[in-house]
PAMI-726411 format. One record per residue (C-alpha): x negated, y, z negated; residue number from 1; residue in three letters. Coordinates in steps of 0.25 Angstrom, whole numbers. Layout:
east, north, up, n, res
X, Y, Z, NUM, Ala $
...
END
This chain:
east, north, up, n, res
-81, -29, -33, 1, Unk $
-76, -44, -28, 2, Unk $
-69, -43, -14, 3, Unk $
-57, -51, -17, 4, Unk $
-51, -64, -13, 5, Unk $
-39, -73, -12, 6, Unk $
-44, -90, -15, 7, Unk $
-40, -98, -4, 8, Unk $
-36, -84, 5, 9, Unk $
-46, -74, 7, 10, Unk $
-60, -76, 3, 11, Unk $
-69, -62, -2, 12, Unk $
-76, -62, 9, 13, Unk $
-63, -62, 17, 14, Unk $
-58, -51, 11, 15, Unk $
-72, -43, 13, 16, Unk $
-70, -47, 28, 17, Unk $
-55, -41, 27, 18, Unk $
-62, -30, 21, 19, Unk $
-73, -27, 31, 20, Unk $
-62, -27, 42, 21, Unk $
-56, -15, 38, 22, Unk $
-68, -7, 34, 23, Unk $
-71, -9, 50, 24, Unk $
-58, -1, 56, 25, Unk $
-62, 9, 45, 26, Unk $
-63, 22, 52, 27, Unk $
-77, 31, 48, 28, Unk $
-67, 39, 44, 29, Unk $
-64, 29, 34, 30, Unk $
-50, 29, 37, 31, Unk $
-44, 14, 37, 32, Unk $
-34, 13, 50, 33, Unk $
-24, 1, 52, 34, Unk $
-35, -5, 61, 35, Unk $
-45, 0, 70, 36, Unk $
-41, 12, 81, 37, Unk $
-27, 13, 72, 38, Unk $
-20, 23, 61, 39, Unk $
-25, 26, 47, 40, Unk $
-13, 29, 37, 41, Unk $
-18, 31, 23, 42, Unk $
-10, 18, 18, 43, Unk $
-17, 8, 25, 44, Unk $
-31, 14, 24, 45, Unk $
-30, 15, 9, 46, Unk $
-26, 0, 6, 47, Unk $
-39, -2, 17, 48, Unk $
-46, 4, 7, 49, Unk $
-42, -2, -6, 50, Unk $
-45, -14, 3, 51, Unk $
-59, -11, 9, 52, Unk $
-61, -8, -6, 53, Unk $
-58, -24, -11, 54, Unk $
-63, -30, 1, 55, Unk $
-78, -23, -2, 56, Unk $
-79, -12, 8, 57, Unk $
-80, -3, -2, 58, Unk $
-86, 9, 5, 59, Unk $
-77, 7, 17, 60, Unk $
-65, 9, 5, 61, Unk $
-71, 21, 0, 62, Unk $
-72, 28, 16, 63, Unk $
-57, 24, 16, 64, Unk $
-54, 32, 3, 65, Unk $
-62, 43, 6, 66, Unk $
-54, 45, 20, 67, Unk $
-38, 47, 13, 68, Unk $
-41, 61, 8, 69, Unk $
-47, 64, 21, 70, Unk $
-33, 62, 26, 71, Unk $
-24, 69, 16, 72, Unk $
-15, 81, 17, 73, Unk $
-14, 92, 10, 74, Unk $
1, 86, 4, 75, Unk $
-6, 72, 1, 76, Unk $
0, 65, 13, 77, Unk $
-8, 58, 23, 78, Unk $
-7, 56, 38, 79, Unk $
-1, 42, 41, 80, Unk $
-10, 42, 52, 81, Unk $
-24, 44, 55, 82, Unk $
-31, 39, 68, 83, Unk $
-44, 40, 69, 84, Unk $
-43, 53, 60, 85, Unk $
-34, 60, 66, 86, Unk $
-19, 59, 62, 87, Unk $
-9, 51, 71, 88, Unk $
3, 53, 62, 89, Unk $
3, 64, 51, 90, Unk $
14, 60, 44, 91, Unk $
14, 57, 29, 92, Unk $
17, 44, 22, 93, Unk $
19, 43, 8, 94, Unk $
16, 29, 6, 95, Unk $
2, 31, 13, 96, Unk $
-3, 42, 6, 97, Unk $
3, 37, -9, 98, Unk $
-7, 24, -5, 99, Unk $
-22, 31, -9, 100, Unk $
-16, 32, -24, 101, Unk $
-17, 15, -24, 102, Unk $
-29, 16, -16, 103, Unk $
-37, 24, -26, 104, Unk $
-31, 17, -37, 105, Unk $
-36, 3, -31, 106, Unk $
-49, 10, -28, 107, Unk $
-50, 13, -44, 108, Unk $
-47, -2, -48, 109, Unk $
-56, -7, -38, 110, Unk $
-68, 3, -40, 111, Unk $
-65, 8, -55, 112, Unk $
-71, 24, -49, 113, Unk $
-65, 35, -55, 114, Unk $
-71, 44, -45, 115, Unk $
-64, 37, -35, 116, Unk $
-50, 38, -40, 117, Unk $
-53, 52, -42, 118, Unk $
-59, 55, -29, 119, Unk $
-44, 52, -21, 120, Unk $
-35, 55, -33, 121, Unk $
-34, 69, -26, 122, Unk $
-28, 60, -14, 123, Unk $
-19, 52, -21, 124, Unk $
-12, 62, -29, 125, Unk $
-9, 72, -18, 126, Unk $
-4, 58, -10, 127, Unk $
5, 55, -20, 128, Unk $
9, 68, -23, 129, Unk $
14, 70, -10, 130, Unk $
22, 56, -10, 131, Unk $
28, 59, -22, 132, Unk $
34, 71, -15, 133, Unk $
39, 62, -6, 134, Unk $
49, 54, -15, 135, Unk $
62, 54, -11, 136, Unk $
76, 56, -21, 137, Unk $
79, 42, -22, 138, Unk $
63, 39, -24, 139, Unk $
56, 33, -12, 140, Unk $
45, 41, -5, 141, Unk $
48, 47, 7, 142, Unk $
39, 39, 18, 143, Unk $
33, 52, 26, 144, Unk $
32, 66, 28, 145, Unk $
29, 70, 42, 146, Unk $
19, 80, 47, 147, Unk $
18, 90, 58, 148, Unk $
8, 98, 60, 149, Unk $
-1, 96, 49, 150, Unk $
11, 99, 40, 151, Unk $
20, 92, 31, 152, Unk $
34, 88, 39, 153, Unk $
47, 82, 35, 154, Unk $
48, 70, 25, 155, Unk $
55, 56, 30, 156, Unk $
63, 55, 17, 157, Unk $
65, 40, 18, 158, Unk $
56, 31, 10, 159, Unk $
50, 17, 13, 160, Unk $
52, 4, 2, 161, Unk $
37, 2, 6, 162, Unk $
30, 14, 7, 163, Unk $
37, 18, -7, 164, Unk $
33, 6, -13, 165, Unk $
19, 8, -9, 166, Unk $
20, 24, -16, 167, Unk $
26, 18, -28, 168, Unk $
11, 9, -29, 169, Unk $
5, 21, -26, 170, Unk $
10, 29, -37, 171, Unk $
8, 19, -45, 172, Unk $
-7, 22, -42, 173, Unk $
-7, 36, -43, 174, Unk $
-2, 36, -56, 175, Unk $
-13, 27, -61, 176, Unk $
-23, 36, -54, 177, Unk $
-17, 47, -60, 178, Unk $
-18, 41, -74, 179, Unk $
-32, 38, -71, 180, Unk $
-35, 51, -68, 181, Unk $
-26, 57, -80, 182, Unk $
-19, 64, -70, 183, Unk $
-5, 59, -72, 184, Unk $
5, 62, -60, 185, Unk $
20, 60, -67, 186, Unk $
26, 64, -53, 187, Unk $
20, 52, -47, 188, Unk $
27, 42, -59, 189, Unk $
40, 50, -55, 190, Unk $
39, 47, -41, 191, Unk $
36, 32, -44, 192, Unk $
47, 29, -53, 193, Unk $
56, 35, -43, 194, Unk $
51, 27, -31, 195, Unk $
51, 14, -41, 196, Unk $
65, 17, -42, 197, Unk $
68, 18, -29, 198, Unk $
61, 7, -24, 199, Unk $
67, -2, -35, 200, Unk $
82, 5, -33, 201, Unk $
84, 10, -21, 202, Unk $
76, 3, -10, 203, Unk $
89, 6, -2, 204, Unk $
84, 20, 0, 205, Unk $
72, 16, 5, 206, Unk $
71, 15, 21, 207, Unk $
77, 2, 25, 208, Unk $
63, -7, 28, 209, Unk $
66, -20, 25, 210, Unk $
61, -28, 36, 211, Unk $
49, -22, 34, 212, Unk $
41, -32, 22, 213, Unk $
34, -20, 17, 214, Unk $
46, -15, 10, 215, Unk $
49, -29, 4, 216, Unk $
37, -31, -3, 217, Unk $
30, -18, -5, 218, Unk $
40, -14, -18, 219, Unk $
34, -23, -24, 220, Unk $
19, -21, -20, 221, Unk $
22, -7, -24, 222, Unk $
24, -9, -37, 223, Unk $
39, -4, -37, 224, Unk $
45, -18, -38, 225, Unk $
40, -28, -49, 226, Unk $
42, -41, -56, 227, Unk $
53, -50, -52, 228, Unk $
61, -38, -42, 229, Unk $
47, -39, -34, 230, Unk $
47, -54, -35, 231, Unk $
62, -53, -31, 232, Unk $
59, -43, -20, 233, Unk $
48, -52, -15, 234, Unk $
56, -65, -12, 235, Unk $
68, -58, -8, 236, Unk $
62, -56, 6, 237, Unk $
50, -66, 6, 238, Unk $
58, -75, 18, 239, Unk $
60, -61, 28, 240, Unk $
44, -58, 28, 241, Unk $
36, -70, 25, 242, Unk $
31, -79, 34, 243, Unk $
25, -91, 27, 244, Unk $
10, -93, 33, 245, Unk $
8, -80, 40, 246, Unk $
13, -68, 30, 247, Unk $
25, -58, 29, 248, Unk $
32, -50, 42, 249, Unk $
29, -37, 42, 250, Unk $
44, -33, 44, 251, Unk $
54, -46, 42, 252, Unk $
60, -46, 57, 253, Unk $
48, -46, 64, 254, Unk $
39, -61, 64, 255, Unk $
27, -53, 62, 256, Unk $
19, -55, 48, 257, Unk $
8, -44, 44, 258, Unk $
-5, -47, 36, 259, Unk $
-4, -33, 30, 260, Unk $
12, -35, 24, 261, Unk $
8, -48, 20, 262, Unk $
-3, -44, 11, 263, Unk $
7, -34, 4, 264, Unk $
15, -45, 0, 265, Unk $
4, -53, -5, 266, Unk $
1, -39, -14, 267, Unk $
15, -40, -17, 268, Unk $
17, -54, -21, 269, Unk $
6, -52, -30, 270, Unk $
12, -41, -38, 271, Unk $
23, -48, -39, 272, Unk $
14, -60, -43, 273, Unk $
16, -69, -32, 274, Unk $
3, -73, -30, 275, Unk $
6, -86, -24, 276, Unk $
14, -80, -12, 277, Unk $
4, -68, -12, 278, Unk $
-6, -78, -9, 279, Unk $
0, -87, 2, 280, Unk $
5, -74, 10, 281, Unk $
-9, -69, 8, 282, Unk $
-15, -81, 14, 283, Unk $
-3, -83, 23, 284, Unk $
-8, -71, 29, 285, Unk $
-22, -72, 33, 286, Unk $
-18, -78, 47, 287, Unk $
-20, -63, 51, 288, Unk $
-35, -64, 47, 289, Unk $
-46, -63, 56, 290, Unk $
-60, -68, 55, 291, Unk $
-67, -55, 53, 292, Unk $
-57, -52, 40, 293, Unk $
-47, -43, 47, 294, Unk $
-32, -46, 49, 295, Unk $
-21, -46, 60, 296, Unk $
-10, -36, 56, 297, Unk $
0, -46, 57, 298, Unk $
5, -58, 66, 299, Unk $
18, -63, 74, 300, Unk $
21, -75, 71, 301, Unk $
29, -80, 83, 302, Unk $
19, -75, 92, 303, Unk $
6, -81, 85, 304, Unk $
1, -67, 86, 305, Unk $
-7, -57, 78, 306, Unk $
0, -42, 81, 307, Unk $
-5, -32, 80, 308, Unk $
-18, -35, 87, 309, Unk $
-26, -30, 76, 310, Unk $
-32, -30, 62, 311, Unk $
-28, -22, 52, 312, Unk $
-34, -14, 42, 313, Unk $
-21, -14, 32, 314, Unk $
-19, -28, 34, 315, Unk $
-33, -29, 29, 316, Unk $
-33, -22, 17, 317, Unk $
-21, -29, 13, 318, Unk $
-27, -43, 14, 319, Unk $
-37, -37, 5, 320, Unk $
-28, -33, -5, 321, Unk $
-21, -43, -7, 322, Unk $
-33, -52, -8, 323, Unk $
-36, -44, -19, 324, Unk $
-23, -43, -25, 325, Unk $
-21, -59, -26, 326, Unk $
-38, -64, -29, 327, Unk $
-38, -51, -40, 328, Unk $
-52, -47, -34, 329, Unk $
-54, -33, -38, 330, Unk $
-49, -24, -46, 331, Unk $
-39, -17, -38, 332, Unk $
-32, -30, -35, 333, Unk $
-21, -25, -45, 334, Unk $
-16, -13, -34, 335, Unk $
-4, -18, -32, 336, Unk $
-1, -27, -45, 337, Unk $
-1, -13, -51, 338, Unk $
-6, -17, -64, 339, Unk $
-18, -5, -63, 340, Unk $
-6, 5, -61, 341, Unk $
4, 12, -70, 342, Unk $
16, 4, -71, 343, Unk $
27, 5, -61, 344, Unk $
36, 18, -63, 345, Unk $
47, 19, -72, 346, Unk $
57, 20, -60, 347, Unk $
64, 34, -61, 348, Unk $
77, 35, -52, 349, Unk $
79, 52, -49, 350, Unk $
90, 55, -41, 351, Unk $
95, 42, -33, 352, Unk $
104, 42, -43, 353, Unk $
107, 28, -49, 354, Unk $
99, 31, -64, 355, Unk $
97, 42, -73, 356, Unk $
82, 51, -70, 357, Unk $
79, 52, -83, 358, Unk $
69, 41, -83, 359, Unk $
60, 52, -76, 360, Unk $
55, 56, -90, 361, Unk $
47, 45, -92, 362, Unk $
39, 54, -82, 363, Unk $
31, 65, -89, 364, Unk $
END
């Protein structure tokens, strides 16, 4: 496999650097925390190791792997954080746990090992099981369950535009795992039309987070909004987050740009093919890179200040992707262009009440 790379942006042997950085804050564990001494939460460490993966840290990826089933429950939740191995925060949150079935489904592009794929599928469907019993009536995911004393507590029925979105990929993937397997999982296709809808329809149900760029762009990195509405979405609020020669703003009131957010975009724009913006802001954005291939987590801009004071991990492994994503160098470059996964989900609108259920029978 070729380490990827962007002409003119990030060379392969830049990317290998960037790689190299977060395989040395990996734990021995192999847990993958947000930089050295700090949390792991499930999310971050799996896009870490779809990253170590492209960036040729190959076994450092499959340490990272082997640690996720280490850390789930018996409902398929995960803790959303792990210091050190022991848990700081024991609360559940869909959007981390769905993550692994886009993970192992980038693992099977990359590597083409059906024993992989079937090594975690045990992971990945009692993940998604459990976030599918998380959805909501109008069809978002419920962000979290608590827990309290080693036991599952009260939900926090309220759903995020950004975690949702993610979910809705990471259905995506399970299904195609699942069809991979022969091991077809209709429930998950239900849930995903009904968040598509949701997420196209009734956004206004979601938590109110739109200062926060996240839940401008990640609809459509997602996968739930396409063609020209994404393209639309897109430029409707390009002039709230970016910042010409620097990146986007992590949340549009602050002057604050993050490498991490930034790269997410760049995936975004390329989904909606908007390479050439994609590759300015991925360029725009290496400011926060330093010698030894690891990146500042983001910058203020009045102050001429990198903050916080350190490199991160996740803002790592999304360079890295989306080096990937744009120079077309492996084989799981597609992961969030979609085009290795089913087809986005007939959406299906159950008891919001604004059209008829009976498109559910596409369902078996």
């Amino acid at each position: 496999m070729t380490v990827p790379s962007v002409e003119g942006v990030l060379g392969a042997a830049d990317v290998a650097a960037t790689a190299a950085s977060i395989a040395r804050m990996q734990e021995p564990s192999g847990a993958v925390p947000w930089t050295s001494g700090q949390h792991t939460d499930v999310w971050n460490h799996v896009e870490a190791a779809m990253a170590l993966l492209v960036g040729g840290q190959g076994a450092a990826s499959d340490r990272a792997f082997a640690w996720v089933p280490t850390m789930q429950r018996h409902d398929g939740s995960f803790p959303m954080k792990v210091v050190a191995g022991e848990v700081e925060d024991a609360s559940g949150e869909t959007n981390m746990s769905a993550y692994l079935a886009v993970g192992v489904w980038h693992g099977w592009l990359v590597r083409g090992d059906l024993d992989f794929v079937r090594r975690y599928w045990p992971t990945v469907r009692r993940a998604l099981d459990w976030v599918v019993s998380m959805q909501l009536p109008f069809g978002g995911i419920a962000w979290s369950q608590e827990w309290r004393d080693g036991r599952p507590g009260a939900v926090n029925e309220e759903a995020l535009v950004a975690g949702s979105s993610s979910i809705y990929q990471a259905l995506r993937a399970g299904v195609a795992l699942a069809d991979l397997l022969d091991e077809p999982q209709p429930e998950w296709e239900l849930a995903g039309g009904r968040l598509g809808h949701a997420l196209s329809a009734h956004e206004d149900l979601f938590l109110d987070k739109r200062q926060f760029s996240m839940d401008w762009y990640y609809p459509v990195l997602g996968g739930a909004v396409t063609g020209a509405a994404a393209r639309a979405r897109l430029d409707s609020r390009w002039d709230d987050f970016v910042e010409p020669g620097l990146g986007i703003r992590c949340v549009s009131t602050d002057p604050w740009v993050t490498g991490a957010e930034t790269c997410e975009l760049v995936l975004a724009l390329d989904v909606a093919g908007d390479h050439d913006r994609a590759r300015q802001l991925l360029a725009d954005m290496q400011h926060l890179r330093e010698g030894d291939g690891s990146y500042w987590t983001g910058y203020v801009f009045p102050d001429d200040v990198n903050w916080p004071v350190e490199h991160t991990t996740y803002t790592a492994a999304a360079v890295i992707l989306a080096a990937d994503a744009l120079g077309h160098g492996t084989p799981g470059s597609d992961i969030m262009r979609g085009a290795t996964l089913p087809a986005p989900f007939a959406e299906l609108a159950l008891e919001c009440g604004c059209e008829s259920a009976d498109r559910v029978a596409r369902v078996s």
